[in-house]
One Martini backbone bead per residue (centre of mass of N, CA, C, O) as a GRO file, in nm:
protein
  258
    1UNK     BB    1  -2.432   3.530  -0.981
    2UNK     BB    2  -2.349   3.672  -1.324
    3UNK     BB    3  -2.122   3.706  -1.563
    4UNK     BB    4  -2.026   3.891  -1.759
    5UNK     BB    5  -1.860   3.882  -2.056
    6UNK     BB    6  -1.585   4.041  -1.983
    7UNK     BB    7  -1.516   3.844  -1.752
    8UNK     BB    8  -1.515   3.589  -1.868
    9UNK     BB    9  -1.262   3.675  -2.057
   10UNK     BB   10  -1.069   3.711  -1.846
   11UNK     BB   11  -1.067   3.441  -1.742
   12UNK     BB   12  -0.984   3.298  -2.026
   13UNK     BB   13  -0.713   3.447  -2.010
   14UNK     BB   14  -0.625   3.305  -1.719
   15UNK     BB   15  -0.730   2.958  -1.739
   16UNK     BB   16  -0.997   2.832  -1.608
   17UNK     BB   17  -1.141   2.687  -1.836
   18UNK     BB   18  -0.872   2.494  -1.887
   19UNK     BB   19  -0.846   2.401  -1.624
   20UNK     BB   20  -1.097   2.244  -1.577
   21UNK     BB   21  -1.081   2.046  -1.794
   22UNK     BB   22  -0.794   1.933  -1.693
   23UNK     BB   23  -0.944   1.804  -1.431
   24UNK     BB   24  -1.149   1.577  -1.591
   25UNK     BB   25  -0.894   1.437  -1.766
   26UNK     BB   26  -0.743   1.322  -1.570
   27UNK     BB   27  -0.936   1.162  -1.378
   28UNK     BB   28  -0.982   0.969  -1.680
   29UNK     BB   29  -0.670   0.880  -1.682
   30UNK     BB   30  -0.659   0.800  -1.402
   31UNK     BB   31  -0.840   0.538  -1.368
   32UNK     BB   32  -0.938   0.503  -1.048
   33UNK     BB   33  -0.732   0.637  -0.850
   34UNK     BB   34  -0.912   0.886  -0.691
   35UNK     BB   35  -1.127   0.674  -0.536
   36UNK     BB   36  -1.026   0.715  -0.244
   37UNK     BB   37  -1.021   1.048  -0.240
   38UNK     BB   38  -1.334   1.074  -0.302
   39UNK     BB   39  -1.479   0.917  -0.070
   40UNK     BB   40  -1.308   1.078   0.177
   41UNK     BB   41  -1.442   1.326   0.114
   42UNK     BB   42  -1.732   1.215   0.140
   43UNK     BB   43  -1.745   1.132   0.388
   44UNK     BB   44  -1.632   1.360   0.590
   45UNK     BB   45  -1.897   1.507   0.544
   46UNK     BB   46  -2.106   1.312   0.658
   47UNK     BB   47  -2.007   1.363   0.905
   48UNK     BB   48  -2.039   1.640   0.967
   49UNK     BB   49  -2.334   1.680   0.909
   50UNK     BB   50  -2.433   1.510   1.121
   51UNK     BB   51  -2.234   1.686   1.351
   52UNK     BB   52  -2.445   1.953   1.245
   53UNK     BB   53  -2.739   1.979   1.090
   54UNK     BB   54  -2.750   2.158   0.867
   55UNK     BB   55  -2.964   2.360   0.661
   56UNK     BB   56  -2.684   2.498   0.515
   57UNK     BB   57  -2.446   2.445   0.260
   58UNK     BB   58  -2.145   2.546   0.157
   59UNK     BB   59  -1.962   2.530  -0.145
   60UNK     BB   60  -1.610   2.551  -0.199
   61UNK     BB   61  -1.539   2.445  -0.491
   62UNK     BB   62  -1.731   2.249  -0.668
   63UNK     BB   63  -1.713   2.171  -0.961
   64UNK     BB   64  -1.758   1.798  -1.000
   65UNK     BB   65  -1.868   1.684  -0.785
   66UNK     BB   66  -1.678   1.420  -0.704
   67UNK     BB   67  -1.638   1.529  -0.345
   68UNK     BB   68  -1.961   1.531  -0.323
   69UNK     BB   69  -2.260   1.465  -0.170
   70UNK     BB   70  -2.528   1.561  -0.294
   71UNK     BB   71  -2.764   1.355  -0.245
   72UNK     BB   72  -2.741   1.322   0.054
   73UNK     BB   73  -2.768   1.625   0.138
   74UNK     BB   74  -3.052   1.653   0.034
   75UNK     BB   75  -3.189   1.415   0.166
   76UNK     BB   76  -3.147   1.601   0.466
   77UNK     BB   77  -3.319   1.905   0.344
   78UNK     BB   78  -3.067   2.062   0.282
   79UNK     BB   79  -2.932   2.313   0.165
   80UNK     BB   80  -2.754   2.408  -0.158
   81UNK     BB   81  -2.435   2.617  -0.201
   82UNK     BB   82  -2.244   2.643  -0.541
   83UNK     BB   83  -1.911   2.739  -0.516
   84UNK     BB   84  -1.817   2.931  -0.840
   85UNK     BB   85  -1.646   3.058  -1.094
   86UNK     BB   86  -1.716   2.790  -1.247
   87UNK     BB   87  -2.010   2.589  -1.403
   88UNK     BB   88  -2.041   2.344  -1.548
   89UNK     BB   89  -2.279   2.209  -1.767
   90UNK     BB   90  -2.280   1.925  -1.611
   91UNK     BB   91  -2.418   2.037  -1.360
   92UNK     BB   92  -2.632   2.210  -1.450
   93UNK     BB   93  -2.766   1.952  -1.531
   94UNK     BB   94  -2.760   1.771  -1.253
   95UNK     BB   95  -2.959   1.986  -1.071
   96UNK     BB   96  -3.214   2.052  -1.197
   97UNK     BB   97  -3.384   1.790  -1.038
   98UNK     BB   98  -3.285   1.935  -0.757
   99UNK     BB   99  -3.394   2.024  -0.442
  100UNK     BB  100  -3.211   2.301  -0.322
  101UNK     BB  101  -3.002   2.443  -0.521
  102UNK     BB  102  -2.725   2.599  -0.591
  103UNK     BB  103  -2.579   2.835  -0.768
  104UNK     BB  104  -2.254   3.023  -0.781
  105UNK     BB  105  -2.100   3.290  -0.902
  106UNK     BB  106  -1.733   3.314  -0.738
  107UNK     BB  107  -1.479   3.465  -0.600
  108UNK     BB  108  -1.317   3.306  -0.293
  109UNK     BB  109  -1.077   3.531  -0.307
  110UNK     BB  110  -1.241   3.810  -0.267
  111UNK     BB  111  -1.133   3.925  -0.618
  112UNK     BB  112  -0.857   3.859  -0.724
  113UNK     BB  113  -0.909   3.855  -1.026
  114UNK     BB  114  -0.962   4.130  -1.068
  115UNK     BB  115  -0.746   4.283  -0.928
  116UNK     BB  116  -0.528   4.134  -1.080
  117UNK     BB  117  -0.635   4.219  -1.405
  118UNK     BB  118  -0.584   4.535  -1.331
  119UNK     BB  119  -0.275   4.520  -1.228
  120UNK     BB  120  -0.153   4.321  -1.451
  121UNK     BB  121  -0.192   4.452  -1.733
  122UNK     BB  122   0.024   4.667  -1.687
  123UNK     BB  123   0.294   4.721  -1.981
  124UNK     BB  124   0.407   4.983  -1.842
  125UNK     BB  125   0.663   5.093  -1.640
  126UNK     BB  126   0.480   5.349  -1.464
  127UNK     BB  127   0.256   5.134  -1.456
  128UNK     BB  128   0.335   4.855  -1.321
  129UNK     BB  129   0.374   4.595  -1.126
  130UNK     BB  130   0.611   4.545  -0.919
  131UNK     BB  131   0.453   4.396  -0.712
  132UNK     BB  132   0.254   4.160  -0.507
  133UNK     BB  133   0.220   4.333  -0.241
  134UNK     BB  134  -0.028   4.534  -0.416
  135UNK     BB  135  -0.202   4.349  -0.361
  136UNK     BB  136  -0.566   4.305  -0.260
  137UNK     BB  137  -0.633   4.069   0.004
  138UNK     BB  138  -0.933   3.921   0.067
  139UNK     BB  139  -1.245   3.819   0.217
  140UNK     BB  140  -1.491   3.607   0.146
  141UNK     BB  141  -1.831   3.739   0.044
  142UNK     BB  142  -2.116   3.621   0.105
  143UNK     BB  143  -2.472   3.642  -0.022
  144UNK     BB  144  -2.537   3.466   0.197
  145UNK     BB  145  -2.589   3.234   0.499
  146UNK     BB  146  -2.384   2.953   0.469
  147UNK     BB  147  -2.381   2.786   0.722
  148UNK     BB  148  -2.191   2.525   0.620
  149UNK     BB  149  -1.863   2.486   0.532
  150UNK     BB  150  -1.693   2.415   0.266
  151UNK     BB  151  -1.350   2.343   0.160
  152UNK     BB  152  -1.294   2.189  -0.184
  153UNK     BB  153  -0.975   2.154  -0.275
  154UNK     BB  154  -0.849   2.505  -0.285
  155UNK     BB  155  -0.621   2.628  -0.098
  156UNK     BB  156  -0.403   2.567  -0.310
  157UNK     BB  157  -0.570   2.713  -0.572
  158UNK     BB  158  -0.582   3.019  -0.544
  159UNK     BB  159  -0.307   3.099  -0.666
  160UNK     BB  160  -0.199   2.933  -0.936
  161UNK     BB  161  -0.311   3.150  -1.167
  162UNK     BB  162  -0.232   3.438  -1.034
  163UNK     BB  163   0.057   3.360  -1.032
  164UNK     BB  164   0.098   3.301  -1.348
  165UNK     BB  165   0.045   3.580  -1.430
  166UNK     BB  166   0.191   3.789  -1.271
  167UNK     BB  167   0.505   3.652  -1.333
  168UNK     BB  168   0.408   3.786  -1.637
  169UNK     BB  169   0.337   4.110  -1.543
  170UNK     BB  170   0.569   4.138  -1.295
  171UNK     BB  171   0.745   4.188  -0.993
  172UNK     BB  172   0.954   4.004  -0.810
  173UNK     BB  173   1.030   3.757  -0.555
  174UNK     BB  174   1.010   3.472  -0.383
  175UNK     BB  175   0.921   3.634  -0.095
  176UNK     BB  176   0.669   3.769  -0.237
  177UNK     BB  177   0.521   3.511  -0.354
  178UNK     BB  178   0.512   3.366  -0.068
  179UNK     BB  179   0.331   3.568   0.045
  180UNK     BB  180   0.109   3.600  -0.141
  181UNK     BB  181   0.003   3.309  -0.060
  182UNK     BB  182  -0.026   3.332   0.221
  183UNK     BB  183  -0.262   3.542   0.203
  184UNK     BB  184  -0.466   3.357   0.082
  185UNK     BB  185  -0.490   3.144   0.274
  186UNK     BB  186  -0.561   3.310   0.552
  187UNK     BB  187  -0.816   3.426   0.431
  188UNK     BB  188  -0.950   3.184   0.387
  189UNK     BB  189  -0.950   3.059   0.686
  190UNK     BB  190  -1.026   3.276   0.842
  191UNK     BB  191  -1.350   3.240   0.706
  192UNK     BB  192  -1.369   2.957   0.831
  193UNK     BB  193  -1.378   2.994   1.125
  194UNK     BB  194  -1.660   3.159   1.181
  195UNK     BB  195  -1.739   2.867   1.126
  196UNK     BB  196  -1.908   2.586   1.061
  197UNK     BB  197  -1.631   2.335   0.907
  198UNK     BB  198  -1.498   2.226   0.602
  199UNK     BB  199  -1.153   2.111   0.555
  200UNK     BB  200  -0.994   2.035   0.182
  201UNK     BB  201  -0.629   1.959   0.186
  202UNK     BB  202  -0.358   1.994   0.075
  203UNK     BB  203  -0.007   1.999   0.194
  204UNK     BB  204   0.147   1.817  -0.001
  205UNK     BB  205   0.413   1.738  -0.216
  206UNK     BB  206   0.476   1.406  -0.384
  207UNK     BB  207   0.808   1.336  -0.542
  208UNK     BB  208   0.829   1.125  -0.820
  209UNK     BB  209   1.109   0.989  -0.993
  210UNK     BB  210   1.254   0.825  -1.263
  211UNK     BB  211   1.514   0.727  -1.016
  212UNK     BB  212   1.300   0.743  -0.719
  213UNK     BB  213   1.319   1.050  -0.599
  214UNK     BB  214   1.208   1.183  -0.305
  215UNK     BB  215   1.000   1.422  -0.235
  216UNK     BB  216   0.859   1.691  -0.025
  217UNK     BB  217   0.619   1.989  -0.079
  218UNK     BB  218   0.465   2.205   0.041
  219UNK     BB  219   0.144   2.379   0.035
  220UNK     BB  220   0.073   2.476   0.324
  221UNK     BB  221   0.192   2.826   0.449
  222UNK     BB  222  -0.027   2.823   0.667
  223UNK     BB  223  -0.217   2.811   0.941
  224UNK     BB  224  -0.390   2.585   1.089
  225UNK     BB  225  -0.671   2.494   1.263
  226UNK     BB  226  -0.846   2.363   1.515
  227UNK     BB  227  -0.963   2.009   1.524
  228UNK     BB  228  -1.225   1.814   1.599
  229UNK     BB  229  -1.157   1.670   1.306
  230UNK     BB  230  -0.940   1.459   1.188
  231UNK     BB  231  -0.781   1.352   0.854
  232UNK     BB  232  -0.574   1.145   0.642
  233UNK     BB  233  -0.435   1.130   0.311
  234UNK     BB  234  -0.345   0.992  -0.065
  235UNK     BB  235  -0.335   1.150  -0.345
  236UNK     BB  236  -0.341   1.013  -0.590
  237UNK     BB  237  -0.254   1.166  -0.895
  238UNK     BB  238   0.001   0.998  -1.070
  239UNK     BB  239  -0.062   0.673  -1.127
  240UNK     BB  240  -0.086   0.654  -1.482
  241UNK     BB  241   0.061   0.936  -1.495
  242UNK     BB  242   0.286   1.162  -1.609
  243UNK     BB  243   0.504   1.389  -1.690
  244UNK     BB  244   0.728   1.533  -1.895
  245UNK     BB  245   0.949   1.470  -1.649
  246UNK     BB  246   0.833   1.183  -1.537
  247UNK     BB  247   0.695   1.270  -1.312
  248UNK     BB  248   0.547   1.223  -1.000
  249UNK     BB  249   0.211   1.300  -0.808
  250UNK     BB  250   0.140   1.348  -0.455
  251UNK     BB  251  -0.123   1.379  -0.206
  252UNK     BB  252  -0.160   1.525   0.074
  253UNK     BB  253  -0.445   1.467   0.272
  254UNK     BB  254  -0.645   1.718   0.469
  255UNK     BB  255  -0.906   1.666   0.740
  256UNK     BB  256  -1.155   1.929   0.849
  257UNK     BB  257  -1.320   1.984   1.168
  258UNK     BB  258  -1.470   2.340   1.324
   0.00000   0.00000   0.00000
C-alpha cells in the first residue's frame, strides 16, 4: 500500500511524521545510552527465529530498524515484510540492495487513524464527538500471511498520537480514556495471538524526579498472553538528557514469544 497525498497531509496534522523523527534524534541525543535495549531486542527476535524457522517474518512498527536484525535474517533466507505507517527514506535506501524485503506502508491498528480524523476532526457542537468510547477499534489485517509476527516496541506507542488528537478535539473523562486505550492494545495482542509471534513492549514507565522520587506507571493496560519464552530489561530511555521538568524516564520492557 502506498498513501495518497490527502491522507499523507492527515498523517502529517496528526504528528507521525514529528514524531519518527523525534524518536531517531533522540536516540543521537543519548549518545548510546539505548544500546544494550537495543541489542536485546536483536537478539530475543533472532533467537526466536532460530527457534521458529519461518520463511517469512513480518515486522510491525519497524521504524529506523535499530531494534531489528534485518541483515541476519535475510542471511537465513526468510522474506521480510516492514510494516510502517511512515518509512523514513533512510531505511528505504537501506534495503534497496537486500533481497527479499519488502516495505509496506499500513497503519497496524487496523485504520484507527483514519477513523480517529473523520470523527475526531468534527468542530461543531451537534456531531463533535462525545466519547472516544464511539471510536471503532478494530484489529489489524495484514495483506497477505504475514508468516512469524514482530511488534516492536509499538504496542504502547498505538495509542500516543490518536489519544492527543482526540483529547482535543473530543469529549470524554480519564475512565473512558483508559478504556479506549485498553481497546486498542487488545486488538494489537488478540492479532498477535494468532500466529506465531514475538512481542516486545515496555510494560512501565519508571520516572525519576530530580528530587530523586521514583514512580513507576504502568503502560500495558491488558493482559499480555502466556508466553513460551520471555525476558526482561530496563531500557534507558533518558539516561544522558532530562526533560523539561527535569524529570527523567526509564522504561521496563518485556519481550514475549509464544
Amino acid at each position: 500500500m502506498t498513501y495518497d497525498l490527502p491522507y499523507r497531509r492527515v498523517l502529517h496534522r496528526m504528528g507521525y511524521y514529528n514524531y519518527q523523527r523525534g524518536l531517531i534524534y533522540h536516540h543521537l541525543d543519548e549518545e548510546g545510552s539505548w544500546n544494550s535495549h537495543l541489542a536485546n531486542c536483536r537478539a530475543f527476535i533472532l533467537n526466536a527465529v532460530k527457534a521458529h524457522q519461518p520463511s517469512r517474518v513480518t515486522v510491525l512498527g519497524s521504524g529506523w530498524l535499530l531494534d531489528f536484525p534485518l541483515r541476519e535474517i535475510v542471511d537465513t533466507g526468510a522474506e521480510v515484510f516492514l510494516v510502517d505507517i511512515v518509512h523514513p527514506p533512510e531505511v528505504r535506501e537501506q534495503i534497496r540492495e537486500l533481497p527479499g524485503v519488502t516495505l509496506v506502508e499500513d497503519d497496524v491498528s487496523g485504520g484507527l487513524i483514519r477513523e480517529i480524523w473523520e470523527k475526531g476532526r468534527r468542530k461543531f457542537l451537534f456531531n463533535r464527538l462525545k466519547t472516544p468510547d464511539e471510536i471503532d477499534v478494530r484489529e489489524f489485517r495484514p495483506q497477505t500471511d504475514p508468516g512469524m509476527l514482530v511488534s516492536l516496541n509499538i504496542l504502547t506507542q498505538l495509542e500516543n498520537l490518536p489519544l492527543e488528537f482526540l483529547k482535543k478535539r473530543s469529549g470524554g473523562d480519564e475512565e473512558s480514556w483508559l478504556r479506549f486505550r485498553i481497546r486498542i492494545q487488545e486488538k494489537h495482542i488478540g492479532f498477535m495471538k494468532k500466529h506465531k509471534s514475538v512481542l516486545i513492549t515496555d510494560v512501565s514507565e519508571i520516572i525519576t524526579e530530580s528530587s530523586g522520587r521514583v514512580s513507576e506507571l504502568p503502560s500495558v493496560l491488558a493482559d499480555l498472553p502466556e508466553a513460551v519464552q520471555s525476558e526482561e530489561w530496563t531500557w534507558h530511555f533518558e539516561k544522558k538528557s532530562r526533560d523539561f521538568f527535569r524529570k527523567k524516564s526509564d522504561f521496563r520492557v518485556r519481550a514475549m514469544m509464544f
